[in-house]
C-alpha positions in Angstrom: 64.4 75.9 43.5 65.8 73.2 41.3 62.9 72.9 38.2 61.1 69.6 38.0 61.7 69.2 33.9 65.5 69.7 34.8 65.5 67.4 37.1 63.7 64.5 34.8 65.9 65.5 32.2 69.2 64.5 35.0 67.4 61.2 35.7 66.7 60.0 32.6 69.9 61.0 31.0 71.7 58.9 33.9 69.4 56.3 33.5 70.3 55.7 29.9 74.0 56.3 30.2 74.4 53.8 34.1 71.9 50.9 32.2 73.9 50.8 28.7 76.5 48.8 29.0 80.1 49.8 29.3 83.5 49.3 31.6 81.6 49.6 34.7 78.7 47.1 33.4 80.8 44.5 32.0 83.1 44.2 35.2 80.0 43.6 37.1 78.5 41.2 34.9 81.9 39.5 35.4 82.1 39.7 39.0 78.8 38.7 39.4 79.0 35.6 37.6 82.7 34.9 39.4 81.6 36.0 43.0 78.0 36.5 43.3 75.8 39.0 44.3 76.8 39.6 47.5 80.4 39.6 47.0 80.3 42.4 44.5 78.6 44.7 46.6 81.6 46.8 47.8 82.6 47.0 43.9 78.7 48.3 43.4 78.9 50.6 46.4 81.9 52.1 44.7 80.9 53.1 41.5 78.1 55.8 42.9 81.0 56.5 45.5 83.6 57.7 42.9 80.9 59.0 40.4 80.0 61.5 43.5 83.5 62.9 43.7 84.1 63.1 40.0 80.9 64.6 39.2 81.5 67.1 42.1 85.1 68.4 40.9 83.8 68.6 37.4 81.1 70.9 38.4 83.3 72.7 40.8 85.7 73.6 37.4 88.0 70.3 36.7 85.9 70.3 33.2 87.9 73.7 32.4 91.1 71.8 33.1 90.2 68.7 30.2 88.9 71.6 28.1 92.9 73.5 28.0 94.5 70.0 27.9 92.5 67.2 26.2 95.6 64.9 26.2 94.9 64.5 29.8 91.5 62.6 28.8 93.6 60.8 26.2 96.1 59.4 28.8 93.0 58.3 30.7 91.3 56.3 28.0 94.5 54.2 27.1 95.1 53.7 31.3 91.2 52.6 31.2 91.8 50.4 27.6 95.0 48.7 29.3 93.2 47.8 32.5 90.2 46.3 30.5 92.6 44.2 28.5 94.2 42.7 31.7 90.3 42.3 33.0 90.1 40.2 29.9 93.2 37.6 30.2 92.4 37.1 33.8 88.5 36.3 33.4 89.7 33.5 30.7 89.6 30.2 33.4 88.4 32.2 36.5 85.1 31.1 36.0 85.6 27.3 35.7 88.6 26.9 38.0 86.9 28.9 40.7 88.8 26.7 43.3 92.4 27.3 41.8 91.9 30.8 41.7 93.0 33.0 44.7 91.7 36.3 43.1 88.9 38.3 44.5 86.0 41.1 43.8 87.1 45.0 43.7 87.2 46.2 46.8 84.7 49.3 47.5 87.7 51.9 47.1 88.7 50.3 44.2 85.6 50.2 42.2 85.8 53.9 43.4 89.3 55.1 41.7 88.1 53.2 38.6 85.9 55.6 37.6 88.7 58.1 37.1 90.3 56.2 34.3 86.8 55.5 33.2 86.3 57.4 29.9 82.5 56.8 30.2 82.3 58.3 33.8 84.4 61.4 32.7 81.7 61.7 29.7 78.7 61.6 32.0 80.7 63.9 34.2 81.1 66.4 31.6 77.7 66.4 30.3 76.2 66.8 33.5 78.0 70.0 34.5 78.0 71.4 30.6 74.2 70.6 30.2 71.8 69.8 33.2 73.9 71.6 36.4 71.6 74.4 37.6 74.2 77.4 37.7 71.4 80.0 39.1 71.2 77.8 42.2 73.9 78.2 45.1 76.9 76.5 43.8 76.6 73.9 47.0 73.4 72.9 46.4 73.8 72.8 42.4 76.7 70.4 43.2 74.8 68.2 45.8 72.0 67.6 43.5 73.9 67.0 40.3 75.9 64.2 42.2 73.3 62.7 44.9 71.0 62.4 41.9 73.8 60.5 40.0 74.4 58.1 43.0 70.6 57.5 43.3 69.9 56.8 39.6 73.5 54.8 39.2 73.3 52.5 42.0 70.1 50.4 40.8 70.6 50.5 37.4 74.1 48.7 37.7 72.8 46.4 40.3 70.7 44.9 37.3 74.1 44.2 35.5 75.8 42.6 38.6 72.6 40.3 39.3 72.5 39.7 35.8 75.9 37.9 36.1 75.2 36.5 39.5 72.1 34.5 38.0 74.5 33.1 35.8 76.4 31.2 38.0 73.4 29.6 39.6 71.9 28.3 36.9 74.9 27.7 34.7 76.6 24.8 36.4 78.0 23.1 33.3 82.0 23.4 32.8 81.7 23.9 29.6 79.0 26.8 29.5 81.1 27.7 32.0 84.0 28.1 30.0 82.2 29.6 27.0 80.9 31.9 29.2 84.4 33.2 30.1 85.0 33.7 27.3 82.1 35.4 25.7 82.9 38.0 28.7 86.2 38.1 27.8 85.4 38.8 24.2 83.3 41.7 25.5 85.7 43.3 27.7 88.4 43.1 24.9 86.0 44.9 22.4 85.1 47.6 25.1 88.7 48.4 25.8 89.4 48.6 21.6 85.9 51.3 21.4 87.6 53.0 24.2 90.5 53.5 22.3 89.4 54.2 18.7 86.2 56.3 20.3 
């Protein structure tokens, strides 16, 4: 029997780390004020999704693996800092030239193999099997609980973040707002991918 302290102790340690901003955050923000809502949901569907799997492997022992060779964590926060910086070029225009621009929202299994360059998502990861995963419970059910609890705390709090950007776009109709926008977003994922880097 999982104890109910533990288990406020998961949720509110997800809640802090899937509402604080970060890659994942700032992509939605970004596709919400691009695409909308409703178009970003595959790309919110896919964040829990991949957390799931990534959660569950850690738990299951892929932690031991980053623990013998850290420079595997390393490669993955440069891949993550390099995809962040091309996020930033492309969002500079895509917001007020909407029309001209043939690009489109992550898809669902996109969003999902993100999180595995995602130095934030390996971080939760490894916190939650190092500190909250209930080893004196059948290792099934240990793993089910630390990840099903990670999609249902994930998935509303980055729904905030998407809506957040999606709310944007209807009220902001002004070109130029629109275009200092872009960039302000820009600016932001450029600075995530250099915290990534120098974290």
């Amino acid at each position: 029997m999982i104890d109910i302290n533990l288990f406020f102790a998961l949720v509110s340690f997800y809640f802090v780390m899937f509402i604080t901003p970060g890659p994942n955050n700032a992509m939605l923000t970004a596709s919400g004020i691009k695409f909308g809502f409703k178009k970003t949901l595959p790309h919110l569907i896919g964040i829990p999704s991949g957390h799931i799997v990534q959660i569950g492997l850690v738990c299951l022992g892929l932690g031991k693996i980053f623990q013998i060779y850290p420079i595997i964590q390393d490669v993955l926060k440069y891949f993550c800092a390099f995809y962040m910086l091309y996020l930033s070029y492309k969002i500079i225009g895509s917001f007020s030239n909407q029309n001209k621009n043939d690009s489109r929202p992550l898809k669902l299994y996109e969003a999902s193999l993100f999180q595995f360059i995602n130095p934030k998502a390996w971080a939760i990861a490894s916190t939650v099997a190092i500190g909250f995963f209930p080893k004196e419970e059948n290792l099934l059910f240990a793993v089910l609980f630390a990840t099903l609890t990670g999609a249902l705390v994930c998935f509303p709090c980055i729904c905030v973040w998407a809506l957040f950007g999606s709310s944007i776009k209807l009220i902001i109709k002004n070109k130029t707002m629109k275009k200092i926008i872009e960039y302000f977003m820009a600016l932001l994922l450029f600075l995530t991918s250099i915290y990534i880097v120098i974290k």
